[in-house]
FIPA-120787 format. One line per field, with one value per residue (C-alpha): y, z negated, x. Coordinates in Angstrom, 2 decimals. Layout:
// FIPA-120787
north <- c(Y | ...)
up <- c(Z | ...)
east <- c(X | ...)
//
This chain:
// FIPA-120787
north <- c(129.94 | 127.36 | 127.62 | 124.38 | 126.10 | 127.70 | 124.46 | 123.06 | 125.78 | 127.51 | 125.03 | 126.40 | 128.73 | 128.39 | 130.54 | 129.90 | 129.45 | 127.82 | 124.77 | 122.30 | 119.66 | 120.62 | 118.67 | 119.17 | 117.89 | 117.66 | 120.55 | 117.76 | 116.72 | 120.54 | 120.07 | 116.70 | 117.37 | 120.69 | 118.72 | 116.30 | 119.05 | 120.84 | 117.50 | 116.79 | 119.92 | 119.18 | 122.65 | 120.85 | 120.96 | 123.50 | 123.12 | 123.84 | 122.22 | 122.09 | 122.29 | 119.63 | 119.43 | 117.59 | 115.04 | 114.71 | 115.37 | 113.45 | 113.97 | 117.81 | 116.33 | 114.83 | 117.88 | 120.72 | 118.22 | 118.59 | 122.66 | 122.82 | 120.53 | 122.34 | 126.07 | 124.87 | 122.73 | 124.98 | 126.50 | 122.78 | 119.91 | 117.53 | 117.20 | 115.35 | 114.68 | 113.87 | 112.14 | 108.43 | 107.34 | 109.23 | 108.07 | 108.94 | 105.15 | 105.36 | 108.50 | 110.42 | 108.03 | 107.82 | 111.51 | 111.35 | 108.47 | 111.05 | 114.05 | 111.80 | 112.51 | 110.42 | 109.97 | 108.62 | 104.67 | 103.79 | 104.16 | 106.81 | 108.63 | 106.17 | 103.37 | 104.87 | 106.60 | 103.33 | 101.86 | 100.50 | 97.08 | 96.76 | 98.61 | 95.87 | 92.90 | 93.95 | 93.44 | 92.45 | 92.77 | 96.37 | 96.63 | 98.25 | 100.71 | 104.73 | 106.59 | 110.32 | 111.36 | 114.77 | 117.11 | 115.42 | 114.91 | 118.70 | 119.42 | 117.01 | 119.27 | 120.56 | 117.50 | 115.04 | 116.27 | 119.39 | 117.90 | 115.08 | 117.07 | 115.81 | 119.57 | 119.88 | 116.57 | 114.27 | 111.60 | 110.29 | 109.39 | 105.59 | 105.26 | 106.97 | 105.01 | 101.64 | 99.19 | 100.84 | 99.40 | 101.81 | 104.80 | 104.76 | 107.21 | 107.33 | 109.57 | 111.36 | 113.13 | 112.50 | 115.45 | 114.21 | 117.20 | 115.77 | 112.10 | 113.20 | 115.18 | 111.89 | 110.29 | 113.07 | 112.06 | 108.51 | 109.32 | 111.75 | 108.53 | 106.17 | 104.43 | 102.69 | 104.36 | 102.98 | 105.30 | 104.47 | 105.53 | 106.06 | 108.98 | 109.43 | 106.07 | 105.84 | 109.24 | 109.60 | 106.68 | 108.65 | 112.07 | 110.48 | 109.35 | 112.88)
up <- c(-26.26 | -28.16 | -28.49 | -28.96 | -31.22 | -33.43 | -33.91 | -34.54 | -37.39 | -39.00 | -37.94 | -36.53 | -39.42 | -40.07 | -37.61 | -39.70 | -37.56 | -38.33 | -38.98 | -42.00 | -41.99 | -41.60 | -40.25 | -42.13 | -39.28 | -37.91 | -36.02 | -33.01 | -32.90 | -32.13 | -28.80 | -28.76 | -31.75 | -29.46 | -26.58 | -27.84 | -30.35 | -26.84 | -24.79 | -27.23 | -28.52 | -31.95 | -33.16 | -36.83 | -37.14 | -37.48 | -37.44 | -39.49 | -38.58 | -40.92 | -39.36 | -36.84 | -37.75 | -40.88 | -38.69 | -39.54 | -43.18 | -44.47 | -48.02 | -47.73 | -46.35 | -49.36 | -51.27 | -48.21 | -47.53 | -51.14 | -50.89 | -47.74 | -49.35 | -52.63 | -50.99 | -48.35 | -50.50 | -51.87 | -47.95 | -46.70 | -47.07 | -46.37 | -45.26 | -42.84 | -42.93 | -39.85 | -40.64 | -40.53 | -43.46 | -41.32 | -43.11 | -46.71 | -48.59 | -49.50 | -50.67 | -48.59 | -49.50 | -52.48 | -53.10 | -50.12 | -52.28 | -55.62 | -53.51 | -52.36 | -49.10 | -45.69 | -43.28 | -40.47 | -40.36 | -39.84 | -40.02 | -37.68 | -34.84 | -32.34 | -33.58 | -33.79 | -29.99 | -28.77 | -31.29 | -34.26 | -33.37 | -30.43 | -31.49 | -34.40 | -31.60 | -30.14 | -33.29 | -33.46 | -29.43 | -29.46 | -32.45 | -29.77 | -28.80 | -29.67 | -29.03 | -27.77 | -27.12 | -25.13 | -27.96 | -28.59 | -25.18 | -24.58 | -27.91 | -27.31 | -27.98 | -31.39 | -32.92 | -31.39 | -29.64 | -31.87 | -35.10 | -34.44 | -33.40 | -29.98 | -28.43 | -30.31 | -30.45 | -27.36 | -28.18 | -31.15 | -29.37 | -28.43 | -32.24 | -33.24 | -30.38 | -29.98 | -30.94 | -29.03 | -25.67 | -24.16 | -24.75 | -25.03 | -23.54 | -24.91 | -22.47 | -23.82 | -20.49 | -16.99 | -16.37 | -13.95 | -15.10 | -18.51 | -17.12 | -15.80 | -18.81 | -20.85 | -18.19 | -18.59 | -22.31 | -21.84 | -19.46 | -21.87 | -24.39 | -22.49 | -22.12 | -20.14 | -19.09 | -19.47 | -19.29 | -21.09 | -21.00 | -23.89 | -24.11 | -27.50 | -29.01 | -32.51 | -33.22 | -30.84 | -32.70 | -36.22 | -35.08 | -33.60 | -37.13 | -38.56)
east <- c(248.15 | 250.08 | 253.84 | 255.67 | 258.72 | 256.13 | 254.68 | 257.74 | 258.71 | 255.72 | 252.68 | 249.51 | 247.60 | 243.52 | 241.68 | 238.20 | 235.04 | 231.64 | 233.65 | 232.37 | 235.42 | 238.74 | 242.03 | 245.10 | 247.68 | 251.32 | 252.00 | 252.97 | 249.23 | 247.83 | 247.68 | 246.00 | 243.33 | 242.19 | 241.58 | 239.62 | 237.54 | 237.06 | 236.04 | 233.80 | 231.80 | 233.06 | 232.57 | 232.08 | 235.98 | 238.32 | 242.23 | 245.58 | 248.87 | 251.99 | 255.81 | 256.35 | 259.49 | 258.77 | 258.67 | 262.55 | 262.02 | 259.03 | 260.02 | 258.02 | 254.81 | 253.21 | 253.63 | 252.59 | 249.38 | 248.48 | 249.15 | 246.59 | 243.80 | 243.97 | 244.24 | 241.20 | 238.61 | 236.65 | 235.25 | 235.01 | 232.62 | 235.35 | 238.57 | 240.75 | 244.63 | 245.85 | 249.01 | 249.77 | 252.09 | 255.03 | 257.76 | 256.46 | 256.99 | 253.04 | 253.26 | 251.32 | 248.39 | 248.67 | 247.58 | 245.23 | 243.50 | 244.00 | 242.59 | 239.90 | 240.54 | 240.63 | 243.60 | 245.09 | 245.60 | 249.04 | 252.64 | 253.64 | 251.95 | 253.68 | 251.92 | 247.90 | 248.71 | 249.15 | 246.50 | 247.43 | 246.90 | 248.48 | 251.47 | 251.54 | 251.46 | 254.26 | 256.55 | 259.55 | 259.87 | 260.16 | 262.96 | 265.37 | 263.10 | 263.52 | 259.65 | 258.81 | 255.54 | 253.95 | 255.06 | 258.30 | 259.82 | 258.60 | 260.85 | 263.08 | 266.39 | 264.32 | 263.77 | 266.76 | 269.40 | 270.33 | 269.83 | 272.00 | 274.44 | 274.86 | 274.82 | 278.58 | 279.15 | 278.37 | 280.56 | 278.41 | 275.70 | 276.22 | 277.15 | 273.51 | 271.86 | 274.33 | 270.76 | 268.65 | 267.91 | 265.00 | 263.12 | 259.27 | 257.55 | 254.14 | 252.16 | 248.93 | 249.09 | 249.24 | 251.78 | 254.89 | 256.73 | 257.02 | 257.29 | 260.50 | 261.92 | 261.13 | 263.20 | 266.16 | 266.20 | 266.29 | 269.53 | 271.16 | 270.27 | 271.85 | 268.42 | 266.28 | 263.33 | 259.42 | 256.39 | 253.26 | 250.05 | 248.57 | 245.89 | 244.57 | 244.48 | 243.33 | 243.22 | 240.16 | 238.38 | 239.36 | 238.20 | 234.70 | 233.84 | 234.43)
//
């Protein structure tokens, strides 16, 4: 069983199998990458997640991705990093590129859920808008609420959130508990509310090429 705060924290270790690529991920993907390895009979891949919560401090994922490659390469014909750019100026690949390794198309998970393209078309439209997906509406306290402070501090929150007009909530699920915990957050935001079904997006397409 996956747990969402050990996700968050400590990632999801290698649990080795028959597998001849691996997937180097965000711990916030776990759940997602599974499903689809399941779905598809894609017993070809193994997993290993870092933190989630570097989510909120992309400056460590250049550097752990590089860690994981280097401490995996040698049992793997190739390798997969399943991060978009995430908030890492180029960085992230960069050394993908230097590692000669493949990764996610992008700049953030938000974008390749809801394809790549399309999230591009919408532009400048969607400025005002603040995004949560599966994992983070179901860690929504983990990765927004507590680390801005807002648990001690309620009063800040129009200043964090005074441009933001709605919150997102990219689905990969059809799950109406979660659809209305997104909606909670989008109240405690002061937000509107819009639910959108997503799935897998790109990171389907990516995976099927492995």
């Amino acid at each position: 069983m996956l747990n969402d705060d050990s996700l968050t924290e400590t990632g999801l270790p290698l649990d080795p199998s028959n597998g001849r690529v691996l997937i180097v991920a965000c711990g916030a993907l776990a759940r997602e990458i599974l499903a689809l390895i399941d779905r598809n009979g894609w017993s070809h891949l193994d997993l290993t997640c870092l933190p989630a919560i570097y989510h909120n401090h992309p400056e460590k994922i250049t550097g752990a991705v590089r860690e994981a490659v280097a401490q995996h390469r040698n049992r793997y014909s190739d390798i997969f990093v399943a991060y978009a750019d995430c908030g890492t100026g180029g960085q992230l690949q960069a050394a993908c590129a230097d590692m000669g390794v493949e990764m996610i198309e992008g700049p953030h998970c938000y974008a390749f859920f809801e394809g790549n393209q399309t999230f591009a078309e919408r532009g400048e439209t969607e400025i005002t808008a603040f995004y949560l997906t599966d994992f983070l509406v179901r860690q929504f306290d983990a990765f927004v609420w507590r680390p801005l402070g807002l648990d001690r501090h309620p009063e800040l929150r129009d200043m964090y959130f005074a441009h933001y007009e709605k919150l997102v909530y990219q689905s990969q699920t059809d799950d109406p508990a979660l659809t209305e915990k997104a909606r909670d957050a989008a109240d405690r935001l002061g937000l509107a509310f819009e639910r959108r079904s997503t799935g897998y997006g790109d990171l389907a397409t990516h995976l099927a090429r492995l």
